[in-house]
C-alpha atoms as one frame of an Amber mdcrd trajectory, in Angstrom:
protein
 -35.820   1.401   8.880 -32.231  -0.548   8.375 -32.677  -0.458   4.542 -32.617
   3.439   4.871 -30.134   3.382   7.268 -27.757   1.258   5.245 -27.663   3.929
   2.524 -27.731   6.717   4.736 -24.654   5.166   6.521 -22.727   4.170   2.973
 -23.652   7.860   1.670 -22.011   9.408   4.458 -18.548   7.325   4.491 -18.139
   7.829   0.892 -18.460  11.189   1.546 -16.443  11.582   4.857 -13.982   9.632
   2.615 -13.830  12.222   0.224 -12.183  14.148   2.928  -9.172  12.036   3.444
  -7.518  11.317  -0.119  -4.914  13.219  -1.798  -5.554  16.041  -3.654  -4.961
  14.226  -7.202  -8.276  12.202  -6.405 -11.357  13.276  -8.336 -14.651  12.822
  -7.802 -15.621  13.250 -11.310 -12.685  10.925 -13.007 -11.968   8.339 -10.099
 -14.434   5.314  -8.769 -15.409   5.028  -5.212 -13.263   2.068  -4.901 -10.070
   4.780  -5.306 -11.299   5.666  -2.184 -10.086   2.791  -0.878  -6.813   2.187
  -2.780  -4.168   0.180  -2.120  -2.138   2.174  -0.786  -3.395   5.353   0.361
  -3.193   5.599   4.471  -6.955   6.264   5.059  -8.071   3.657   2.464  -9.863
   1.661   5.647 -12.616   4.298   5.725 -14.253   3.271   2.388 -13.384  -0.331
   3.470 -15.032   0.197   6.290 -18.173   1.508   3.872 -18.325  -1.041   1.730
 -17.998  -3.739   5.209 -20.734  -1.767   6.772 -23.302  -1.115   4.144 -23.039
  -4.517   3.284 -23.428  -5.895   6.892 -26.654  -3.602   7.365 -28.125  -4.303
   3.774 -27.679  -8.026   4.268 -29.333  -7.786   8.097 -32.197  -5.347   7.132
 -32.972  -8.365   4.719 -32.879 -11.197   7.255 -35.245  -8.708   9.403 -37.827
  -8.613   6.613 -37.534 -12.229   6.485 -37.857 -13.163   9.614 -40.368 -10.463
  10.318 -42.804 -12.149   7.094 -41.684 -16.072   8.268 -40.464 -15.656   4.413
 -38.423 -14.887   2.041 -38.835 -13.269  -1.220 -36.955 -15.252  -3.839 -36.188
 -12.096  -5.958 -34.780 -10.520  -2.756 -32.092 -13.377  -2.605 -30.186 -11.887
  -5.745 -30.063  -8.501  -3.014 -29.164 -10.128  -0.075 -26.306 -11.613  -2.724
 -25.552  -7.932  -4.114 -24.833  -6.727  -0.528 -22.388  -9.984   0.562 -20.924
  -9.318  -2.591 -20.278  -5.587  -1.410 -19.198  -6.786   1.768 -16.576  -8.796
   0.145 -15.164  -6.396  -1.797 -14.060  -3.676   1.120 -12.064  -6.684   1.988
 -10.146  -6.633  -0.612  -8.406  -3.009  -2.160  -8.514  -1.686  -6.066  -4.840
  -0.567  -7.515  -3.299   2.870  -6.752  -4.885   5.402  -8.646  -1.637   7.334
  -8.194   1.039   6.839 -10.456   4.219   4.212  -9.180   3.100   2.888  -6.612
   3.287  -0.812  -5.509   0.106  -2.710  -5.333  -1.137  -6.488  -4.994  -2.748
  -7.312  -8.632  -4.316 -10.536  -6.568  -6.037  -8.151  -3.731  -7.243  -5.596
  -7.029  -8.193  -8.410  -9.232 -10.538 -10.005  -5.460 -11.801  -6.489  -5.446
 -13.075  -6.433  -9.006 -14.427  -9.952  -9.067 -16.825  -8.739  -6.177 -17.484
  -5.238  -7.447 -18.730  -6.745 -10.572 -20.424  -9.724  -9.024 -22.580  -6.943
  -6.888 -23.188  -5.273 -10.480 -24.600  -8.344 -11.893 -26.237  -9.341  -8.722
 -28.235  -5.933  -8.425 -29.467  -6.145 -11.878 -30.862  -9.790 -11.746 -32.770
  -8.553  -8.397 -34.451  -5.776 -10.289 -35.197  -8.564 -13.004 -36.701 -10.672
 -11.150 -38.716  -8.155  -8.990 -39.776  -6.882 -12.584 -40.753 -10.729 -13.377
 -42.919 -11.243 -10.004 -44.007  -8.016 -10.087 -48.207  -7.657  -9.089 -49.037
  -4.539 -10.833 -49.046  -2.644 -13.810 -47.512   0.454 -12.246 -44.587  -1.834
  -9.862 -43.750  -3.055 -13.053 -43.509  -0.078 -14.876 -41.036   0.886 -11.535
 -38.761  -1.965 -11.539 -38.788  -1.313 -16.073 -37.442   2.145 -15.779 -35.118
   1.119 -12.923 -33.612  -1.946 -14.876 -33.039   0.380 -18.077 -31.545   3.155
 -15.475 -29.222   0.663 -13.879 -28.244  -1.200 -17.488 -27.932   2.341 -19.208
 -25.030   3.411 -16.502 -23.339   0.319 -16.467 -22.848   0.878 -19.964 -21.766
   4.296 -19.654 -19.343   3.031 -16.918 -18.020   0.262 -18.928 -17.821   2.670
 -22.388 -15.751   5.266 -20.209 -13.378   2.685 -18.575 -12.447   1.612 -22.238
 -12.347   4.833 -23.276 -14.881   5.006 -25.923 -16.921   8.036 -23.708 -15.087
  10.483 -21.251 -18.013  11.792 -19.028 -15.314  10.686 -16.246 -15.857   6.648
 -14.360 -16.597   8.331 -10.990 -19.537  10.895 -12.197 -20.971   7.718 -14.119
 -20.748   5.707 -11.042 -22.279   8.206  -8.414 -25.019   8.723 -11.319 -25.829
   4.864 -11.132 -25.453   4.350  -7.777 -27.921   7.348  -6.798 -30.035   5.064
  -8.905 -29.579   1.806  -7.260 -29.877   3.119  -4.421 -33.495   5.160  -5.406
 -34.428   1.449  -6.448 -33.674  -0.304  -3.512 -35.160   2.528  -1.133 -38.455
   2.719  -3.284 -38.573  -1.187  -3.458 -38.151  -2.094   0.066 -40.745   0.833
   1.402 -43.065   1.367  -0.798 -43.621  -2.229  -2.829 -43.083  -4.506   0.019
């Protein structure tokens, strides 16, 4: 199944990734976007992650479609989330080493469609929680929204520095949890 695969494939990228950046990267305090820095001179293997997993997302999604002579409106915001992902391994986040020179424009691009995915993840689990046949799939797609909502927070609170549990362990933590939500959705509600 391509929705499986697209996770597998992103899982294993970051994590080949992990391999290739200097030693003053950390898992637990830096984003997965620091692995593709402006900047660093293997920063096109986490480009090439967030490329790929959005090129498979988005065609596992026009394979469901076709395959149903449909489409699922609340899939759209999905389809969206994964373009949006696409987009952003176009475009690099700042150094996260100290003095180095960087394009504000290419980290600002970066953002813009880092956060757009954000927003366009969460609607999708809204409005699979709206359209939503059962008791228990809504129950699912409930927990899943508060999951997803609850470590964006936690993201956003650490990045200002109101909380240091560390941006990077908050943003594995919520994107094990998209991605539990998107794998459960696609196999077992659809």
């Amino acid at each position: 199944m391509l929705f499986a695969f697209s996770v597998c494939y992103f899982v294993v990228v970051i994590i080949i990734a992990h391999l290739f950046v200097p030693p003053a990267y950390s898992w637990r305090l830096n984003t997965i976007s620091d692995l593709a820095a402006q900047g660093l001179p293997n920063q096109w293997i986490m480009q090439l992650g967030f490329i790929g997993f959005g090129v498979l997302l988005t065609a596992a999604f026009v394979g469901k479609f076709a395959a149903a002579r449909k489409v699922f409106s609340p899939d759209l915001f999905v389809v969206l989330y994964g373009l949006a992902v696409l987009m952003s391994g176009f475009f690099s986040a700042r150094p996260f080493l100290a003095d180095m020179p960087y394009s504000v424009q290419e980290d600002t691009l970066h953002s813009l469609f880092a956060q757009a995915a954000g927003i366009l993840f969460t609607l999708g689990i809204l409005f699979h929680l709206i359209v939503a046949a059962s008791p228990q799939e809504k129950q699912f797609h409930t927990v899943f929204l508060f999951l997803v909502v609850g470590a964006s927070i936690l993201f956003k609170l650490d990045e200002t520095a109101v909380l240091h549990l560390g941006q990077g362990l908050v943003q594995r933590v919520l994107y094990l949890v998209s991605f539990m939500w998107l794998l459960v959705s696609q196999i077992v509600w659809n």
